[in-house]
C-alpha positions as a Markdown table, in Angstrom:
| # | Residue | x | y | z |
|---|---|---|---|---|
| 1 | Unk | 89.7 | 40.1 | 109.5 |
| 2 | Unk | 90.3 | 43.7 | 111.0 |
| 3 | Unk | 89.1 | 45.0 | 107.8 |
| 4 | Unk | 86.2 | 43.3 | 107.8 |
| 5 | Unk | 85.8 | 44.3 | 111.6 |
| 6 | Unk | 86.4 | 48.0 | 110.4 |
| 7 | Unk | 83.4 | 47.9 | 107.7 |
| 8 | Unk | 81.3 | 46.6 | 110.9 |
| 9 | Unk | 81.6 | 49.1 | 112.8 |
| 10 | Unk | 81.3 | 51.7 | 109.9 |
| 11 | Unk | 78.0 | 50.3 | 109.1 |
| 12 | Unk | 76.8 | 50.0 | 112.6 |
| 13 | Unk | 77.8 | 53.6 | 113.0 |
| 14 | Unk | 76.0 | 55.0 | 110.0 |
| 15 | Unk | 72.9 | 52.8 | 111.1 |
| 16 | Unk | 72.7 | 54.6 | 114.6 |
| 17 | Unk | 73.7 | 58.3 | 113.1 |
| 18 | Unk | 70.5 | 57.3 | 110.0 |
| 19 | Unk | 68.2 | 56.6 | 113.4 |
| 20 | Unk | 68.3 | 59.6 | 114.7 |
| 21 | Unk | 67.6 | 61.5 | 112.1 |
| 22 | Unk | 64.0 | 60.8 | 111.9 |
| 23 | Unk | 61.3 | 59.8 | 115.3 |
| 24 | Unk | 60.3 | 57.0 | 116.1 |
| 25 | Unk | 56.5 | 57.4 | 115.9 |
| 26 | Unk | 56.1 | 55.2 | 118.5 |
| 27 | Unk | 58.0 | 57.0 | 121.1 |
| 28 | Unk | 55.9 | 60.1 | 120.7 |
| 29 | Unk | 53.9 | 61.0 | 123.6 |
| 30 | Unk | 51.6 | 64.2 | 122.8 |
| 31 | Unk | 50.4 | 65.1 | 126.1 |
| 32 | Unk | 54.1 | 65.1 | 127.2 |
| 33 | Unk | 53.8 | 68.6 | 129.0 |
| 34 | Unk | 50.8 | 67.1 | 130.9 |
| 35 | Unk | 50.5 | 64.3 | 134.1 |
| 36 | Unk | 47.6 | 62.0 | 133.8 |
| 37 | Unk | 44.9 | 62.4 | 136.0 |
| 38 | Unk | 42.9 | 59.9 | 137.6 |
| 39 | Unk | 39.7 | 61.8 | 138.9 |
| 40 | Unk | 36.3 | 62.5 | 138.9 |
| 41 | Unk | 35.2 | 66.5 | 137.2 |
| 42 | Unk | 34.4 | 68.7 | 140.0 |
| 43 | Unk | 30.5 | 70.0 | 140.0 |
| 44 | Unk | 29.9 | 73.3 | 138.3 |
| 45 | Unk | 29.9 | 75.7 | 141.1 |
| 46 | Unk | 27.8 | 79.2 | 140.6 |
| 47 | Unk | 30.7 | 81.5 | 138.8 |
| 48 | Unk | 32.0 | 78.9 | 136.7 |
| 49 | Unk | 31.0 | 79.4 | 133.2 |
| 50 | Unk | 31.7 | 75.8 | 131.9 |
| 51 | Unk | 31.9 | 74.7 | 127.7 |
| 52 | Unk | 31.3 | 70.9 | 127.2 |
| 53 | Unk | 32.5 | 69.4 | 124.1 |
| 54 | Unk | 30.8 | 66.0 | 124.0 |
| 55 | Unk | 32.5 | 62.8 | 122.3 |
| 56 | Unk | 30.0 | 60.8 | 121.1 |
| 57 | Unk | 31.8 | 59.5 | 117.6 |
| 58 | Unk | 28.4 | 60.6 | 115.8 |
| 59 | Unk | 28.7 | 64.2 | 115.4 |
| 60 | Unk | 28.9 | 67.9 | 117.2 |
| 61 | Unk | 27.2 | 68.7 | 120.4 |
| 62 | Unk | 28.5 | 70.6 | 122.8 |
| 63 | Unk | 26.6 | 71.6 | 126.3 |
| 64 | Unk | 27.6 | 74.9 | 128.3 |
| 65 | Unk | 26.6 | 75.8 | 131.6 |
| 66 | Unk | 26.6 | 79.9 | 132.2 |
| 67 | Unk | 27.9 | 81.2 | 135.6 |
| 68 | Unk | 24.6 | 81.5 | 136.9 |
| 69 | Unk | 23.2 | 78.2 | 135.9 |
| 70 | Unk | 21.5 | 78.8 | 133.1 |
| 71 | Unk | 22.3 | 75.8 | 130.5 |
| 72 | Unk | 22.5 | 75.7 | 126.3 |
| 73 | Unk | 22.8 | 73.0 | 124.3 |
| 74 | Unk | 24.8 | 74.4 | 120.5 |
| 75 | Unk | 24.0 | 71.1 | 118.4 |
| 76 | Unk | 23.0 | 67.1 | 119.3 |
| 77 | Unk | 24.0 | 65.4 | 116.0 |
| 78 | Unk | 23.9 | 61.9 | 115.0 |
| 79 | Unk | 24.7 | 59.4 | 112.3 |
| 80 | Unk | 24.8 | 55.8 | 111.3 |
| 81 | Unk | 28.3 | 54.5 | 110.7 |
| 82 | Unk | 27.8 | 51.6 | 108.8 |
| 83 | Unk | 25.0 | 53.5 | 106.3 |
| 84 | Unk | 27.8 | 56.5 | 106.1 |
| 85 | Unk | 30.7 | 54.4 | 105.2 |
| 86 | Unk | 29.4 | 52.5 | 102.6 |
| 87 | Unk | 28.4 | 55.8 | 101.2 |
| 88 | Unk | 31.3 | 57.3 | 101.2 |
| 89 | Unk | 34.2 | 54.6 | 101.3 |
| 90 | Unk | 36.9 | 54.7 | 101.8 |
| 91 | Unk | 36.6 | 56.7 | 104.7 |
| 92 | Unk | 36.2 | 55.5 | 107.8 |
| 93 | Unk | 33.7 | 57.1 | 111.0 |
| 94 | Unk | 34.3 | 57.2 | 114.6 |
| 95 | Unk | 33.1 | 54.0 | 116.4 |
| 96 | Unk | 30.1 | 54.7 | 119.1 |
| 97 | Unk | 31.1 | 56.5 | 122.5 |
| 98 | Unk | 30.8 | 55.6 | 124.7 |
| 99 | Unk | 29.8 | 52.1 | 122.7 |
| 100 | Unk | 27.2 | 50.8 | 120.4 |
| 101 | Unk | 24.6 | 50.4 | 123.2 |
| 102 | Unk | 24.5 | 53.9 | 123.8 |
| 103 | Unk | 22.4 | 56.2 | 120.9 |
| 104 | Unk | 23.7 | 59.4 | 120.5 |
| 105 | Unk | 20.9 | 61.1 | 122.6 |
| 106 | Unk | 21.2 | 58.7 | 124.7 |
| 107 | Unk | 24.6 | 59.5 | 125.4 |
| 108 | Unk | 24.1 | 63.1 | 125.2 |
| 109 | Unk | 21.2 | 62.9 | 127.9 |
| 110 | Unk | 23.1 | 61.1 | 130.5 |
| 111 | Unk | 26.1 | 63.3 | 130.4 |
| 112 | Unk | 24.7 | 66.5 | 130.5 |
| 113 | Unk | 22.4 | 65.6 | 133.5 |
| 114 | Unk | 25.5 | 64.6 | 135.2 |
| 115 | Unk | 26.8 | 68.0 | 134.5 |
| 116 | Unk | 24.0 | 70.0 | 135.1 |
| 117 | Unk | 23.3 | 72.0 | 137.7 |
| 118 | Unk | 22.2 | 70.3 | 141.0 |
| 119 | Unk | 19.5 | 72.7 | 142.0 |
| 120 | Unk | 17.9 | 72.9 | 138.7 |
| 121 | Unk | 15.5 | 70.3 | 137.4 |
| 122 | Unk | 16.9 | 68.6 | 134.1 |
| 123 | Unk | 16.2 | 71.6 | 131.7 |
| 124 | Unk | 18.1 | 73.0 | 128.9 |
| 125 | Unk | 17.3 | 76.9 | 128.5 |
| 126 | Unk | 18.2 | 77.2 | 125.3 |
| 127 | Unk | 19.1 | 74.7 | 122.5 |
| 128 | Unk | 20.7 | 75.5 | 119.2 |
| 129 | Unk | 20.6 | 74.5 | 116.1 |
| 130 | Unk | 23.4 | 75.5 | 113.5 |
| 131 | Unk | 22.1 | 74.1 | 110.6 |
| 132 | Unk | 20.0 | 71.4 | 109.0 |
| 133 | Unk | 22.7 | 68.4 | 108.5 |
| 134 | Unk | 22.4 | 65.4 | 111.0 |
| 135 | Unk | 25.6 | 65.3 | 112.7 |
| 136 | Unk | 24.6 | 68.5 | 114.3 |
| 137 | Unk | 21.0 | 68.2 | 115.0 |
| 138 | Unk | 19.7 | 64.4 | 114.5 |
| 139 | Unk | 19.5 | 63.8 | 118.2 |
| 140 | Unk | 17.6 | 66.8 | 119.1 |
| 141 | Unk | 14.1 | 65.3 | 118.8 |
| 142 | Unk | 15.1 | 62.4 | 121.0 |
| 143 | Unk | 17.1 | 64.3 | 123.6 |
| 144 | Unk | 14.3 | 66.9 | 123.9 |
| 145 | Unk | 11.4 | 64.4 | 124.6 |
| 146 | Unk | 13.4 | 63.5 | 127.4 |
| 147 | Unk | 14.8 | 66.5 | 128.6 |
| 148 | Unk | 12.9 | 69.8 | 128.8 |
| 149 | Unk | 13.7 | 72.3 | 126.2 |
| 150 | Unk | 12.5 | 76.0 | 127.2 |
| 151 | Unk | 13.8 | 77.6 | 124.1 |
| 152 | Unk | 14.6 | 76.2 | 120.5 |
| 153 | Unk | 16.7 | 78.4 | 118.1 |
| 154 | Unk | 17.6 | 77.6 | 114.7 |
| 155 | Unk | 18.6 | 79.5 | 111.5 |
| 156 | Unk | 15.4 | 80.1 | 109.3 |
| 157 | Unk | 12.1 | 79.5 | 111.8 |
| 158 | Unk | 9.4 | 80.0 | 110.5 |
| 159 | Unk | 9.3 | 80.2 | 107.2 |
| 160 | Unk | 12.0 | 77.7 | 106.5 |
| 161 | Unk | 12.7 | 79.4 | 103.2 |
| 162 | Unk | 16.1 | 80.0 | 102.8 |
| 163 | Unk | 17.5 | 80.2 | 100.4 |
| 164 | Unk | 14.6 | 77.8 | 99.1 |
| 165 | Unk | 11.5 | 76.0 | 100.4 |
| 166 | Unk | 13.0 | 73.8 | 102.8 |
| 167 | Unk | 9.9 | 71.8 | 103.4 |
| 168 | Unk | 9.6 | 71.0 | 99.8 |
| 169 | Unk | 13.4 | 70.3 | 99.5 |
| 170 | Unk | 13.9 | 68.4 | 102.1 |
| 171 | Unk | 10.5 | 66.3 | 102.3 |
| 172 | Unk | 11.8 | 63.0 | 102.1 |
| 173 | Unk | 14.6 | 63.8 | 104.7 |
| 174 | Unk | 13.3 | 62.2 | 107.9 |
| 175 | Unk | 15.9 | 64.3 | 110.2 |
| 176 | Unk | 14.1 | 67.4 | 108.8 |
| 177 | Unk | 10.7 | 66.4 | 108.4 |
| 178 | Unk | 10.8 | 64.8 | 112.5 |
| 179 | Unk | 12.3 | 68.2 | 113.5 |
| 180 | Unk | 9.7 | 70.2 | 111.9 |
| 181 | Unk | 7.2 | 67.5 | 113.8 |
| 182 | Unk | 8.3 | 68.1 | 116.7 |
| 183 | Unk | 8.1 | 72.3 | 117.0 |
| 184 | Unk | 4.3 | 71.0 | 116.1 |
| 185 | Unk | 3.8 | 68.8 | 118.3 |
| 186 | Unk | 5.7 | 69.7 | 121.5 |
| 187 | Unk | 5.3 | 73.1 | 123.5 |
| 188 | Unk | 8.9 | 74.2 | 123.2 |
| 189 | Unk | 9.4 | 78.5 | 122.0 |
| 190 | Unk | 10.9 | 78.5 | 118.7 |
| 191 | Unk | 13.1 | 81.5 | 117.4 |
| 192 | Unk | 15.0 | 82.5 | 114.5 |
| 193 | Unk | 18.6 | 83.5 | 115.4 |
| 194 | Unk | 18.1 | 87.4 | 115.6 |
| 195 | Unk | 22.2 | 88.1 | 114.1 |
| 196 | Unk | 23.8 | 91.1 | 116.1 |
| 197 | Unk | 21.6 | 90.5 | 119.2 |
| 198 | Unk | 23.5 | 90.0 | 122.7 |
| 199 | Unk | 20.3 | 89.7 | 124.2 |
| 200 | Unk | 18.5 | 86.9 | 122.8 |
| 201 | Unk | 20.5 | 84.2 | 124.7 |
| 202 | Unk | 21.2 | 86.2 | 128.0 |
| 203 | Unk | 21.3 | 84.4 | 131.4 |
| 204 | Unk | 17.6 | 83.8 | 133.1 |
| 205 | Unk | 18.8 | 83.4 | 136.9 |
| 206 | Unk | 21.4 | 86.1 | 137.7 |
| 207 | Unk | 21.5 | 88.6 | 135.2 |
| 208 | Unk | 22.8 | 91.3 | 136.9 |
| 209 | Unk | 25.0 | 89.7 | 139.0 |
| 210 | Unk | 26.9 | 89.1 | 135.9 |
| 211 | Unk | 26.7 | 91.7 | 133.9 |
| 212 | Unk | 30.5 | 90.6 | 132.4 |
| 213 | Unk | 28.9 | 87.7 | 130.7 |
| 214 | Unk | 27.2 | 88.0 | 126.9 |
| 215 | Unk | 27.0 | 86.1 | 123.8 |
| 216 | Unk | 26.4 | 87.7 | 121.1 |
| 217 | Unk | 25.0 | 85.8 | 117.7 |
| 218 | Unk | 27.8 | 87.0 | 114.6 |
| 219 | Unk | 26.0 | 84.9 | 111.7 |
| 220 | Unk | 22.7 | 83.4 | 110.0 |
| 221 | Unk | 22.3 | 82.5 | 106.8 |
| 222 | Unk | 23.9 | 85.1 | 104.3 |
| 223 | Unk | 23.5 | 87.8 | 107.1 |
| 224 | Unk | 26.5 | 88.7 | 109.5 |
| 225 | Unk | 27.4 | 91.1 | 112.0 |
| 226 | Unk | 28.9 | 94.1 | 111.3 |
| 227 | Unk | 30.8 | 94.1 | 114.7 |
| 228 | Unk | 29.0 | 97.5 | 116.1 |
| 229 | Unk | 25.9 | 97.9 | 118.0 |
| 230 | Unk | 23.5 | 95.4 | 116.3 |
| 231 | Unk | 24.0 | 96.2 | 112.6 |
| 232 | Unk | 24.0 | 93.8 | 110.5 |
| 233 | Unk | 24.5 | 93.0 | 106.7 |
| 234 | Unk | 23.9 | 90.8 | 104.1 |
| 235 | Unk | 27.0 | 89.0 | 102.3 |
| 236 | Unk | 25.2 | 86.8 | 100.1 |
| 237 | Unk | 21.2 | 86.2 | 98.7 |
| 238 | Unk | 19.3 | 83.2 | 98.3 |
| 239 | Unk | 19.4 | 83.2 | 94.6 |
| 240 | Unk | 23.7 | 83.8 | 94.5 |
| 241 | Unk | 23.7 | 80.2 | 96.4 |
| 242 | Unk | 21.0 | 78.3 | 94.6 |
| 243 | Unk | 22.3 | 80.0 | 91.0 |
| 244 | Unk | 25.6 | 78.9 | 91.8 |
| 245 | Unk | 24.4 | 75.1 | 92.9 |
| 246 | Unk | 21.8 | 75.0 | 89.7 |
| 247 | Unk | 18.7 | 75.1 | 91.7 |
| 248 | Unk | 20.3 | 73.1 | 94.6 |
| 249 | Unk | 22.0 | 74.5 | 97.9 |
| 250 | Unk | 24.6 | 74.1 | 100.5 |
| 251 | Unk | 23.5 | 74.2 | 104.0 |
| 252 | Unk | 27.5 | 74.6 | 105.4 |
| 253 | Unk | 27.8 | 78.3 | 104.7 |
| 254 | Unk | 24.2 | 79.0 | 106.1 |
| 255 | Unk | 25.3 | 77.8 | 109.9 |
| 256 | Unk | 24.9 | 80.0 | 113.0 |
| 257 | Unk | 27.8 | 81.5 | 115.1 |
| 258 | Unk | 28.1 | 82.7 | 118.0 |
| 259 | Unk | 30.9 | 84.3 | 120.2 |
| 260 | Unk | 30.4 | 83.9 | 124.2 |
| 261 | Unk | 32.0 | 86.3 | 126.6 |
| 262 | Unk | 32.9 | 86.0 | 130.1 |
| 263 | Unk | 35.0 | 89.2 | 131.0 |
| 264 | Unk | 38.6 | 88.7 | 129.5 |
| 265 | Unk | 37.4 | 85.6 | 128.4 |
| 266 | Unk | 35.6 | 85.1 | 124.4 |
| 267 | Unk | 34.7 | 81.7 | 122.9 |
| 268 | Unk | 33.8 | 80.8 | 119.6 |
| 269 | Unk | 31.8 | 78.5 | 117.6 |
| 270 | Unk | 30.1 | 78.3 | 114.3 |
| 271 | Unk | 28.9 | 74.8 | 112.7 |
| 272 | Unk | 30.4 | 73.8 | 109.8 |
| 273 | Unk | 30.5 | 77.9 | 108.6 |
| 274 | Unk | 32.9 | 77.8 | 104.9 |
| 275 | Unk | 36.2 | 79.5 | 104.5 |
| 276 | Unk | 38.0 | 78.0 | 101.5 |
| 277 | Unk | 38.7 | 80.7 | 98.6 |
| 278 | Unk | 39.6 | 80.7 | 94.9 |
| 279 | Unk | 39.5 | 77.0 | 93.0 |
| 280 | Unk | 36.3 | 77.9 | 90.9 |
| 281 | Unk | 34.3 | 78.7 | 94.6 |
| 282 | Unk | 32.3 | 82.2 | 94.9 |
| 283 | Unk | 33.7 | 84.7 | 96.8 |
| 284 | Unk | 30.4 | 84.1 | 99.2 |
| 285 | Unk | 31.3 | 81.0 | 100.0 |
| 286 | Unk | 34.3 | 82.9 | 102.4 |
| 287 | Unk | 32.0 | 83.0 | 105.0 |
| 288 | Unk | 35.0 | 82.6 | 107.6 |
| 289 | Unk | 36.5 | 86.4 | 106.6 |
| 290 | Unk | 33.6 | 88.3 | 107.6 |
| 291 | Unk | 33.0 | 86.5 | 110.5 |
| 292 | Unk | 36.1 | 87.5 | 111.7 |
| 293 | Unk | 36.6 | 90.4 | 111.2 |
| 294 | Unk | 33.4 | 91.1 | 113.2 |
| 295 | Unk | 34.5 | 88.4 | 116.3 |
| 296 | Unk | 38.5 | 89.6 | 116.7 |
| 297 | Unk | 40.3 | 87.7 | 119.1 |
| 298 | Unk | 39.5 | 84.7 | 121.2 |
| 299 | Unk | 40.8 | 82.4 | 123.8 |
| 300 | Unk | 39.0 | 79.4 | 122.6 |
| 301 | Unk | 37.6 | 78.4 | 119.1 |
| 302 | Unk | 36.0 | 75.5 | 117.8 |
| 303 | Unk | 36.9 | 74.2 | 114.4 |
| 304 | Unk | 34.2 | 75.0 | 111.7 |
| 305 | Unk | 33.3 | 72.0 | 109.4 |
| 306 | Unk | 35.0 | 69.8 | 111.7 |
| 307 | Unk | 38.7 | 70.8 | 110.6 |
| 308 | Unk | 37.7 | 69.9 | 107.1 |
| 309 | Unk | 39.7 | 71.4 | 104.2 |
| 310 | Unk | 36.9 | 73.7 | 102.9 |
| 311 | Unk | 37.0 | 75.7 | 106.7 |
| 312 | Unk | 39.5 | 77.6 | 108.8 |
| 313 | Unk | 41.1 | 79.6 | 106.3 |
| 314 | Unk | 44.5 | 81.7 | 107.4 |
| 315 | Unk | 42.8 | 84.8 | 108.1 |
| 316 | Unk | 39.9 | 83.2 | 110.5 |
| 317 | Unk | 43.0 | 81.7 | 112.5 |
| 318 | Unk | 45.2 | 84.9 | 112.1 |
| 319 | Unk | 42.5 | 86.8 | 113.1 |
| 320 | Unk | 41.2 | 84.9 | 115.9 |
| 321 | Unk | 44.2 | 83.9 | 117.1 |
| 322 | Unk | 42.9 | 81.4 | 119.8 |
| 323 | Unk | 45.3 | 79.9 | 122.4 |
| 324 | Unk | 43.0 | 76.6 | 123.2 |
| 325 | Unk | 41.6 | 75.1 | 119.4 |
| 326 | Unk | 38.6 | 72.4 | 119.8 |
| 327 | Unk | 38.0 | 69.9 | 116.7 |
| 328 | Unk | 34.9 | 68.3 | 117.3 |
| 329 | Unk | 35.7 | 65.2 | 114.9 |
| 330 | Unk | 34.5 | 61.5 | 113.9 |
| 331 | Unk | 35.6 | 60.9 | 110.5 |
| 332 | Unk | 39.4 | 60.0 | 108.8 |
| 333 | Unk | 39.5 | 63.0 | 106.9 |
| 334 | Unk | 39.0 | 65.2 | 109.6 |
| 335 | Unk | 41.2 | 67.8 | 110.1 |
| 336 | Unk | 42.2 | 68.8 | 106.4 |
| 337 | Unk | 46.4 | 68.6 | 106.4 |
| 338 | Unk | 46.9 | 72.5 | 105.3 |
| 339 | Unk | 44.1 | 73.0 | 108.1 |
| 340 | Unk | 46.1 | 71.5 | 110.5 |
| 341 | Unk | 49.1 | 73.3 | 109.2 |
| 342 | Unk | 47.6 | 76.8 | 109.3 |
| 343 | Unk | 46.7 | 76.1 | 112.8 |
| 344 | Unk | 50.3 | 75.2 | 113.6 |
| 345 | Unk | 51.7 | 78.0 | 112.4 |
| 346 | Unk | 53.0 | 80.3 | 114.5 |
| 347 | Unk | 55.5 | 83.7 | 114.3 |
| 348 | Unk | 58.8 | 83.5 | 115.8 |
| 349 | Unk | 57.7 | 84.8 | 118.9 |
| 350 | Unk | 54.1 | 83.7 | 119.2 |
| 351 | Unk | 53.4 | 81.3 | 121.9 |
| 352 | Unk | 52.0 | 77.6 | 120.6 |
| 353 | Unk | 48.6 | 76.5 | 120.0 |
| 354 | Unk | 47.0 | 74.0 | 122.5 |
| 355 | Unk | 44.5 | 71.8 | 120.2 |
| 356 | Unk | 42.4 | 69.2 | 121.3 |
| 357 | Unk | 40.2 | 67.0 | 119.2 |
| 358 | Unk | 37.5 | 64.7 | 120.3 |
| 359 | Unk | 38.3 | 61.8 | 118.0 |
| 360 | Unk | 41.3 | 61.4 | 115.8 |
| 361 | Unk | 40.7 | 58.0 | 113.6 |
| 362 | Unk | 44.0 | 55.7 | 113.6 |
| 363 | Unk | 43.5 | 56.2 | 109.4 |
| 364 | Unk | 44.5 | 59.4 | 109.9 |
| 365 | Unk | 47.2 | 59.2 | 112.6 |
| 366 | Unk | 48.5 | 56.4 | 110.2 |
| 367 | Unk | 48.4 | 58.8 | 106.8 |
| 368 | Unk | 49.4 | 61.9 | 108.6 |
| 369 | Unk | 52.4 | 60.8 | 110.2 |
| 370 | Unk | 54.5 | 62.0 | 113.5 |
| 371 | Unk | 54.5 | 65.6 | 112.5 |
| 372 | Unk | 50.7 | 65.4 | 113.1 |
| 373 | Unk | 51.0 | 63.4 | 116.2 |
| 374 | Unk | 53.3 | 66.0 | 117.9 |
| 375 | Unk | 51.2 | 69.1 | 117.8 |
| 376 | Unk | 47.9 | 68.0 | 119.7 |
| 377 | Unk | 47.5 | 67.5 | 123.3 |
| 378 | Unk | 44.8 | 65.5 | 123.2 |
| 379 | Unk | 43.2 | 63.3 | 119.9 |
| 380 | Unk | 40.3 | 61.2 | 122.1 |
| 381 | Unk | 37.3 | 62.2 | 125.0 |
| 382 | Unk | 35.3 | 64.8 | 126.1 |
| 383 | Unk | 37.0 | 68.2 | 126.0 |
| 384 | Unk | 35.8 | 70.6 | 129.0 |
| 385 | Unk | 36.9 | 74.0 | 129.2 |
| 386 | Unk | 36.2 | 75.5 | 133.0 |
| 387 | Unk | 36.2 | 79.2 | 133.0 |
| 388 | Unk | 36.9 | 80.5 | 136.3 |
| 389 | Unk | 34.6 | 83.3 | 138.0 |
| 390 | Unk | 35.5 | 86.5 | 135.9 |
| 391 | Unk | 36.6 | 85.2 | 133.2 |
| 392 | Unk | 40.5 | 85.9 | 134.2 |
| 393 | Unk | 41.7 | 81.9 | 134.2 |
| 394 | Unk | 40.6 | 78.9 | 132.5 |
| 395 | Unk | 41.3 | 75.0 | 132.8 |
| 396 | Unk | 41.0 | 72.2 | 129.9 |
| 397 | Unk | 40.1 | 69.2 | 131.2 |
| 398 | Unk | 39.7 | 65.9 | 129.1 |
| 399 | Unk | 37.6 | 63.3 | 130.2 |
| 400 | Unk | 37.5 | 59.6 | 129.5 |
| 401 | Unk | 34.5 | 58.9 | 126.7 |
| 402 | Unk | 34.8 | 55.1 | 127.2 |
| 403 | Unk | 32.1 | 55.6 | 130.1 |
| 404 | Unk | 29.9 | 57.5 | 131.4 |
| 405 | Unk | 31.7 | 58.6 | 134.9 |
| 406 | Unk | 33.1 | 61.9 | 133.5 |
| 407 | Unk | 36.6 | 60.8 | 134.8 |
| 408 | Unk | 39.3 | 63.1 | 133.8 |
| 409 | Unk | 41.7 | 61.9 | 132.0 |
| 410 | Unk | 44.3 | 64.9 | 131.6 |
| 411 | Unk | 44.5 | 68.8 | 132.5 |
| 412 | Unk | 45.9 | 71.4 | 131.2 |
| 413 | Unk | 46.4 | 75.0 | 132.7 |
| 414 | Unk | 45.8 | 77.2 | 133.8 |
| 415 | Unk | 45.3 | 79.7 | 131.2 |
| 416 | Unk | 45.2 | 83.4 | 131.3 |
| 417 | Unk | 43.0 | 85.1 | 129.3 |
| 418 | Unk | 44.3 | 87.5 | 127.4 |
């Protein structure tokens, strides 16, 4: 009897010592370092230079408001979930946010004229489009017949010729073909991204009253900025992409970027802009190493491709080296798992990365494991990133995409910039 007592023990022993050897997924918390908050986001007040990252579960758009109150729109994408699925199963796509009796514009609409300024009329100075693919601009022509538009800039306007006759390509694509409609039909300015330009999206109230305050456009197409003056060159030509593709092209590597500044202060984002190298690619498609070389160091970056595993290649991140990371996300494969662990990576004495994504699918969490869970502060809503006036100090603040009340859920700061 005692030695059957004994072996009891033992095993309950070995049991407890086996148990904590590995987390209990369950247990994890990853906004540990953070209280909840249970508010309403503050107005933008004139100073505040504030970056919206909206989660609709259908695609990228983000909405910034620039310290004077001039407002841009960088994408308003859209798709169908039930159309992309069985297209692409077995992945899986974000549900509807807020829910499924929202559209996309729809939701876009209502939450950036309750972030807009007050003394402004709902008008969006400038919208952007990165590149032709729907989950960055399907929305557009919806949003803008219901919200002003006094600007439209895109990558290849007018000729939409790059690096092929995209009206002929693309004549049965309804996205395109409404898109190019609507620049007939309405009275909105269209312009081509002009690359190495700090001037063509500048502020229209206060210029000079923030002269601090710039964004300057780093990529079109094949052409990039050499990162001095306005110089540009070209990394690629029409015929290296369609030559490669057999007649054919991807739109990915042709997306806009831009870097925003704000004093001390620099922001990133570039569409779904390629970085992978080797494994039979072109060395063109390495979009991400020139960029970066001409953008150097940031506070805050957005993900290209979504966090896919064709994007954010060591040196961007390296290079970059952004403290806040925003993944803009709605599909089960988003981010790539080396992505993800290039972005955790850190030196010995380098402080951590603070990501934030606006939809991590429970597919992933489920195939990813705990290690994945631990490292981001925040895997659903809105991400906001308040920049405070001179760019010195900024705040992350996620709010709650089940509604449309802009309640915060969590936030995390303050920031220095560096």
């Amino acid at each position: 009897m005692k030695k059957r007592n004994n072996l009891y023990w033992l095993w309950l022993l070995l049991g407890l010592v086996l148990s904590g050897c590995h987390e209990d997924p369950k247990k994890i918390d990853i906004n540990d370092s953070e209280e909840s908050v249970e508010n309403t986001l503050e107005p933008w007040q004139e100073g505040y230079f504030d970056l919206h990252h909206i989660s609709t579960g259908r695609g990228d758009a983000s909405f910034f408001v620039f310290p004077d109150g001039t407002t841009m729109l960088f994408d308003a994408g859209d798709l169908d979930k039930q159309a992309f699925e069985a297209q692409v199963a077995p992945l899986k796509a974000s549900n509807p946010k807020p829910d499924t009796t929202f559209t996309a514009a729809q939701c876009i609409s209502r939450y950036v004229k309750k972030v807009m300024p007050k003394s402004k009329q709902p008008v969006i100075d400038y919208a952007v489009v990165s590149h032709f693919h729907g989950d960055h601009y399907k929305s557009l022509v919806s949003l803008g017949k219901g919200i002003k538009i006094n600007k439209l800039i895109d990558r290849n306007f007018p000729g939409y010729d790059f690096p092929l006759d995209l009206k002929k390509y693309l004549s049965e694509d309804e996205t395109f073909q409404n898109y190019l409609a609507f620049i007939d039909s309405s009275k909105v300015q269209v312009e081509a991204l002009i690359v190495g330009s700090n001037s063509q999206i500048n502020l229209n109230h206060a210029p000079n009253k923030y002269q601090d305050f710039s964004i300057r456009n780093i990529k079109s197409n094949g052409t990039i900025w050499t990162g001095e003056e306005e110089k540009t060159f070209e990394y690629f030509k029409a015929e290296e992409m369609t030559n490669f593709y057999k007649g054919k092209y991807n739109e990915n590597p042709l997306s806009l970027a831009l870097k925003v500044s704000y004093g001390s202060f620099d922001y990133f984002t570039g569409g779904d802009n390629t970085g992978l190298q080797g494994y039979g690619l072109p060395g063109w498609f390495d979009v991400e190493t020139p960029i970066a070389k001409a953008v150097g160091k940031v506070e805050v970056t957005t993900l290209n491709h979504h966090g896919n595993r064709d994007a954010t290649n060591e040196f961007f991140i390296q290079t970059l080296d952004p403290k806040v990371v925003i993944q803009q996300s709605w599909c089960s494969d988003h981010p790539g798992q080396e992505v993800y662990q290039r972005l955790i990576y850190r030196h010995k004495d380098a402080p951590k990365r603070d990501i934030f994504a606006t939809d991590i699918l429970e597919e992933t969490k489920v195939t990813y494991g705990p290690w994945f869970l631990k490292n981001y502060k925040s895997m659903h809503g809105h991400v906001v990133v308040r920049v405070y006036p001179g760019g010195n100090e900024f705040e992350v603040m996620v709010l709650n995409d089940g509604d449309m009340n802009l309640t915060i859920k969590q936030k995390f700061g303050t920031y220095r910039s560096k």
